[in-house]
Residue frames as qw, qx, qy, qz and C-alpha x, y, z in Angstrom:
[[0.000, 0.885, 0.466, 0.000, 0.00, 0.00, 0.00],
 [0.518, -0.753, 0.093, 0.395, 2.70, 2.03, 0.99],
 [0.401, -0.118, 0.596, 0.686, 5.16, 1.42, -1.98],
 [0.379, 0.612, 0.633, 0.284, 1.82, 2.03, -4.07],
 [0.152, -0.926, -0.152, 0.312, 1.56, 5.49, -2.64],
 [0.368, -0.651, 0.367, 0.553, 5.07, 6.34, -3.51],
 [0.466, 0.076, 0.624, 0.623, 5.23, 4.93, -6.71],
 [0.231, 0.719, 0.649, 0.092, 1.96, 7.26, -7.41],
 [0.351, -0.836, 0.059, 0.418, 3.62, 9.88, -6.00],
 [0.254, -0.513, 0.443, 0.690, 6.68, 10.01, -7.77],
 [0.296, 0.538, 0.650, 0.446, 4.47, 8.89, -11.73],
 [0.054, 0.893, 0.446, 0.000, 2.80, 12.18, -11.06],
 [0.401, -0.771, 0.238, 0.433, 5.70, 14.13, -9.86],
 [0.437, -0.192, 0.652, 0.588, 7.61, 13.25, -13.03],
 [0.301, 0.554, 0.740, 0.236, 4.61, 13.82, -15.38],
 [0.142, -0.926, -0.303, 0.174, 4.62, 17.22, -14.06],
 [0.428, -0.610, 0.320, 0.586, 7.75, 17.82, -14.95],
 [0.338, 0.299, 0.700, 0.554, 7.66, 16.18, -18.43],
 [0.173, 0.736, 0.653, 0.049, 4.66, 18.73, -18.82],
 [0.215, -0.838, 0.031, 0.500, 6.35, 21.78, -17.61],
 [0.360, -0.367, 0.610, 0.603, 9.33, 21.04, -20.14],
 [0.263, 0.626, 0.731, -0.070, 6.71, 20.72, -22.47],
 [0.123, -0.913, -0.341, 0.186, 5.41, 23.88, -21.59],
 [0.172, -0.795, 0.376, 0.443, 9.12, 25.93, -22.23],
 [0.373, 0.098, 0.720, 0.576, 9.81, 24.09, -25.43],
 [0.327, 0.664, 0.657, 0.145, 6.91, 25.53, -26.64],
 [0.247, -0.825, -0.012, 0.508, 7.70, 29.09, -25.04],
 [0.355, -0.561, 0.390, 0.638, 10.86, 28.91, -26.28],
 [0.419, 0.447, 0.761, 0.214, 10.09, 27.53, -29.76],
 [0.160, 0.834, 0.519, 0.098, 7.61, 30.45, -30.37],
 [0.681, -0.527, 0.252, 0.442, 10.37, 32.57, -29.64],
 [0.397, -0.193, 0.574, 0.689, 12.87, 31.65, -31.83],
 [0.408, 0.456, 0.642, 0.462, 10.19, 32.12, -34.85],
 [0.125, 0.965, 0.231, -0.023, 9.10, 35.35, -33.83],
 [0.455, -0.711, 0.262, 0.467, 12.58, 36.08, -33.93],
 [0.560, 0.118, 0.694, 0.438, 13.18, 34.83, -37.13],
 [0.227, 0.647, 0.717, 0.124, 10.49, 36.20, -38.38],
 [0.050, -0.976, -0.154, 0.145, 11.03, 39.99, -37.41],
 [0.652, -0.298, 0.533, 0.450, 14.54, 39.17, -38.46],
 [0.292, 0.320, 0.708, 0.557, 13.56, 38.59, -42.29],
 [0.019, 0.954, 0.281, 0.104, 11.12, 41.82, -42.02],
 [0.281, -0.796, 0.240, 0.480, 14.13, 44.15, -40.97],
 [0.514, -0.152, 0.558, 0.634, 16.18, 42.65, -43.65],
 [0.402, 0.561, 0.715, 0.115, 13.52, 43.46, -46.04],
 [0.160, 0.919, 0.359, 0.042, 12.89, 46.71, -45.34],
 [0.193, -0.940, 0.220, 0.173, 15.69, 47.66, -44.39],
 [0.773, 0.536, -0.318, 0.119, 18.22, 45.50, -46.31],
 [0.171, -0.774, 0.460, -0.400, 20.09, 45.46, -43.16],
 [0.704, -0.675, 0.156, -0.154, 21.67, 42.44, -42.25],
 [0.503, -0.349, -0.620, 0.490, 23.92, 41.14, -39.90],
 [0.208, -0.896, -0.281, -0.275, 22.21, 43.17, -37.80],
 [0.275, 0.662, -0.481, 0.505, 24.42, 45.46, -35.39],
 [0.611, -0.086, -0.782, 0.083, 24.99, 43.51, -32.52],
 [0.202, 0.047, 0.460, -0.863, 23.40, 45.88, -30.02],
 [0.682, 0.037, -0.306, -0.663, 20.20, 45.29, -32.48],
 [0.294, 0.317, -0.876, 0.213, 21.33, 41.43, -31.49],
 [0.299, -0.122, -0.851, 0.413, 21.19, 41.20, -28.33],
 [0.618, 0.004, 0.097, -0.780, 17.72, 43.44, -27.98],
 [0.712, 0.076, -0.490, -0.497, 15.99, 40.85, -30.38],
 [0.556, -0.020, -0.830, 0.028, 17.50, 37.91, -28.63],
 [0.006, -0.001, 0.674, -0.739, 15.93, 39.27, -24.80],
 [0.411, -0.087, 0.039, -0.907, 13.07, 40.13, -25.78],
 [0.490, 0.236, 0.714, -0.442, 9.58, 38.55, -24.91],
 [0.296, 0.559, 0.741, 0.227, 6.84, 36.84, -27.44],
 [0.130, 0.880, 0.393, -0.234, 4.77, 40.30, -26.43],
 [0.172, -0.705, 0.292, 0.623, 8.42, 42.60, -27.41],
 [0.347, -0.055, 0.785, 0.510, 8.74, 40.67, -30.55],
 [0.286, 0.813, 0.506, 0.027, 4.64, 41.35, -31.82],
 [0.043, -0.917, -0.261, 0.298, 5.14, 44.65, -30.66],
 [0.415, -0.447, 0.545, 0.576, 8.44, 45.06, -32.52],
 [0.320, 0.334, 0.726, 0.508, 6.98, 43.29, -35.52],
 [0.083, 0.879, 0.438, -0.167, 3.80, 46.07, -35.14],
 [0.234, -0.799, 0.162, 0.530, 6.65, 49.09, -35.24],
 [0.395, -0.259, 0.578, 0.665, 8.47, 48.20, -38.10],
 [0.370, 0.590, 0.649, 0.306, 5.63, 49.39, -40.13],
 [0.008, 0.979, 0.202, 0.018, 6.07, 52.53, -39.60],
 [0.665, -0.613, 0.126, 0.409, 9.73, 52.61, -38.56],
 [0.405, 0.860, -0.252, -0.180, 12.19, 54.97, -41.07],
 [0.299, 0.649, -0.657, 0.239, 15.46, 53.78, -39.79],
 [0.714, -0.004, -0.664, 0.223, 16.59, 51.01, -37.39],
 [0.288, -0.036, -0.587, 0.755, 17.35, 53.17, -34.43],
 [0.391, -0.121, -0.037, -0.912, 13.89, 54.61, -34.96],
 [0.794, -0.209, -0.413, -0.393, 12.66, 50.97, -34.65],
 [0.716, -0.167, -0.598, 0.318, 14.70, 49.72, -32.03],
 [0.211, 0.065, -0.564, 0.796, 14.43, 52.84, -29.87],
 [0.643, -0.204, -0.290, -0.679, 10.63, 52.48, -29.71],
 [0.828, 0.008, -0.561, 0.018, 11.42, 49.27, -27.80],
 [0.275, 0.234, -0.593, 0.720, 14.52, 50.29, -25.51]]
């Protein structure tokens, strides 16, 4: 009864984990494409890359929500530092 307990215990425990990890693969994942993605817009418009590696290491910090909101800006944005200091 005892061993059952535990063994339930720790199936769940572990399931919870597997789920979490899950859960940040996906995160991350979604991520990387919006990154990508706002990545290949700059270049477009702006014919601009490697970006400058301040531009860089913005893109790579940012959140899902920085990355929309990033993607949203760059319609309007003239220049790079006009789009990345909207952000800052």
């Amino acid at each position: 009864m005892l061993a059952e307990r535990v063994e339930s215990w720790m199936q769940d425990r572990e399931n919870k984990g597997k789920k979490r990890g899950e859960e940040r693969g996906k995160v991350k994942g979604r991520i990387d494409g919006l990154t990508e993605l706002v990545m290949q817009q700059i270049q477009h418009k702006f014919g601009t890359l490697p970006l400058p590696s301040t531009y860089q290491k913005q893109l790579q910090q940012m959140t899902d929500v920085e990355l929309l909101t990033l993607g949203n800006l760059l319609l309007e944005a003239q220049t790079l530092d006009d789009l990345f200091s909207q952000v800052a």
